[in-house]
C-alpha positions as CSV (number, residue, x, y, z in Angstrom):
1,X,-32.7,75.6,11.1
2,X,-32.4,72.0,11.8
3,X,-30.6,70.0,14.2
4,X,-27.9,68.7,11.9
5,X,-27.2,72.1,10.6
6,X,-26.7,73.5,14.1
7,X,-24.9,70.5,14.8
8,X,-22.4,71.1,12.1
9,X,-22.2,75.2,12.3
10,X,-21.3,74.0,16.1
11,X,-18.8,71.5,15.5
12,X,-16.9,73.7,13.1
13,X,-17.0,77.0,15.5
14,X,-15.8,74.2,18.5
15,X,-13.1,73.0,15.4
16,X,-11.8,77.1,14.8
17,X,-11.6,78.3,18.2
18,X,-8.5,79.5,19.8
19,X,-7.9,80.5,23.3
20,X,-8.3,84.3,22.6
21,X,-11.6,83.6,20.6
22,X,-13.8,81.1,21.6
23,X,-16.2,80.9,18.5
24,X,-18.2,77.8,19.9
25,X,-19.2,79.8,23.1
26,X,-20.3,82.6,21.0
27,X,-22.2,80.2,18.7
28,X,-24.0,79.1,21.7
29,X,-24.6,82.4,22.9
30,X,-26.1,83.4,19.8
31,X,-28.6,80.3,19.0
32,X,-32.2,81.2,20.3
33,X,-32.7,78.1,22.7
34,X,-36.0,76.7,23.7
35,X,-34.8,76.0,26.8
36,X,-31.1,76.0,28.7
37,X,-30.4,73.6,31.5
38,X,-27.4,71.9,33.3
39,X,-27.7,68.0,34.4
40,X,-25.1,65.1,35.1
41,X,-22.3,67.6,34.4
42,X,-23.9,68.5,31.0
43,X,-24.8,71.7,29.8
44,X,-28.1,71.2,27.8
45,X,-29.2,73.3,24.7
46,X,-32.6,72.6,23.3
47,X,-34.5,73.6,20.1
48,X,-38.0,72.0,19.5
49,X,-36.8,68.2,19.5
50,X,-33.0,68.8,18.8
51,X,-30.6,68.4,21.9
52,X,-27.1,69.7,22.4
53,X,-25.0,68.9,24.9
54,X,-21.4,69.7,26.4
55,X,-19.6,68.9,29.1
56,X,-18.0,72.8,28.5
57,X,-18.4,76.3,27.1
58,X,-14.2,75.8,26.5
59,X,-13.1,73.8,24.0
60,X,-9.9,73.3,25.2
61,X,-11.3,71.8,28.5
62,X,-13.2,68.9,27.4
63,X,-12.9,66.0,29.7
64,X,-15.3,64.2,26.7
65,X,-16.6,65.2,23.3
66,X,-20.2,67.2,22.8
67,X,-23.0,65.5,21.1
68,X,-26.7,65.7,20.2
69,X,-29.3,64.1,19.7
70,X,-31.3,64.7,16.2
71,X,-35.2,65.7,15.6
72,X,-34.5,61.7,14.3
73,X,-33.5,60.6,17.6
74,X,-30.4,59.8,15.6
75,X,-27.4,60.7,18.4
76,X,-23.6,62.4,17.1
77,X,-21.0,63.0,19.0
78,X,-17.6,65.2,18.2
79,X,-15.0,63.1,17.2
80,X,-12.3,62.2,19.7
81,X,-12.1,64.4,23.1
82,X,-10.0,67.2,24.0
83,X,-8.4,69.2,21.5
């Protein structure tokens, strides 16, 4: 799958979570990572040269928005912060 796919699939599960089901956690928890790390208040989530990161596994505790960086090195970001 590539990065803009998982990308998307993540933004929407972030987008339809609720406080009794956290779909964008579970997302996370499902994806096979290449590697797992936290940095500079950042969770990191890494498959081959696509980057994910999060500043939270809750969606409705973002103090800023997720974003990614692309195979492309092309960088998105969820729009807006906090739900």
């Amino acid at each position: 799958m590539k990065g803009f796919d998982i990308f998307y699939k993540l933004k929407e599960a972030y987008e339809v979570s609720t406080k009794n089901n956290n779909f964008f956690d579970s997302l996370l928890d499902s994806i096979v990572w290449d590697e797992k790390y936290e940095a500079d208040n950042e969770l990191y989530f890494v498959k081959g040269d696509f980057t994910f990161m999060t500043p939270s596994l809750d969606p409705f505790s973002m103090p800023w928005s997720p974003s990614a960086v692309l195979e492309d090195r092309n960088v998105l970001e969820f729009f807006g912060g906090a739900i």
